[in-house]
N, C-alpha and C positions, 0 to 999 in steps of 0.2 A: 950260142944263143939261137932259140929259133925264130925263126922271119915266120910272120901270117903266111904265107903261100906256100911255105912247109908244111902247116898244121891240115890235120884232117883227122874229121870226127872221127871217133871208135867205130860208129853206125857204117860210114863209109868206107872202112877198111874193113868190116865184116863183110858186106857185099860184096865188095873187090875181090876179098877170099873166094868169095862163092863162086862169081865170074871167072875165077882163074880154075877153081874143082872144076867146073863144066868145061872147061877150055881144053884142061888136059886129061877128059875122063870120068871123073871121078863120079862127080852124077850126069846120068843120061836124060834125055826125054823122059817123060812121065817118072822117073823115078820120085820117091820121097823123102824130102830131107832131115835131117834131125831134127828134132822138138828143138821151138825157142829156147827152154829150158838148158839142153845139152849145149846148144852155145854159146850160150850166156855161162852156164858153169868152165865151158872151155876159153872163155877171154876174160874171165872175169868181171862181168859188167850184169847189168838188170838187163832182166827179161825183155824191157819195155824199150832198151837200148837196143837189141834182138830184132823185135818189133816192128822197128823204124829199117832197118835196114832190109827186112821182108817188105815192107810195104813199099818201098824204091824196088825193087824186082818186080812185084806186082804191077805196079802201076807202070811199067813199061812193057810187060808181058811176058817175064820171063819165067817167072812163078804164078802159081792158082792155087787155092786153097778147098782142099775135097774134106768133108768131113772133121774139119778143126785142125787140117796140117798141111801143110806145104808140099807141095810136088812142083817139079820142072815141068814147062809148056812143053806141046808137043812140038816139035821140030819145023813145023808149017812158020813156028811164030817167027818174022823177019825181025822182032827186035834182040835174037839172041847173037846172029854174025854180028851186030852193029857194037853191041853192048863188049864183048868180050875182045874185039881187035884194038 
């Protein structure tokens, strides 16, 4: 059975994912990430669930948005060490 304190959104563990790509590589500084789209077809989940989980990166700084897509902050940003330990 699962306990509340087990449970964590889909939104949440797509971030997490993200946090761990930049942890070990996978996307750099300034790099750009997959379309909403592509992740949401790779968890199976809506766009909008995607979304949410962009806008928790954003709003800490670890993502900015150029042109209608998602890139990683440049390396200056101090909330990326914090985010990913």
């Amino acid at each position: 059975m699962m306990r509340d304190q087990d449970y964590m959104p889909i939104y949440k563990k797509i971030k997490e994912q993200i946090l761990n790509d930049i942890a070990k590589g996978i996307y750099g500084p300034g790099d750009m990430l997959p379309k909403q789209t592509e992740f949401a077809d790779a968890y199976g989940v809506s766009r909008v669930t995607v979304r949410e989980a962009f806008n928790e990166l954003k709003l800490r700084g670890i993502l900015v948005s150029k042109k209608e897509r998602e890139h990683l902050s440049q390396p200056q940003s101090p909330c990326i060490p914090q985010m990913i330990e």
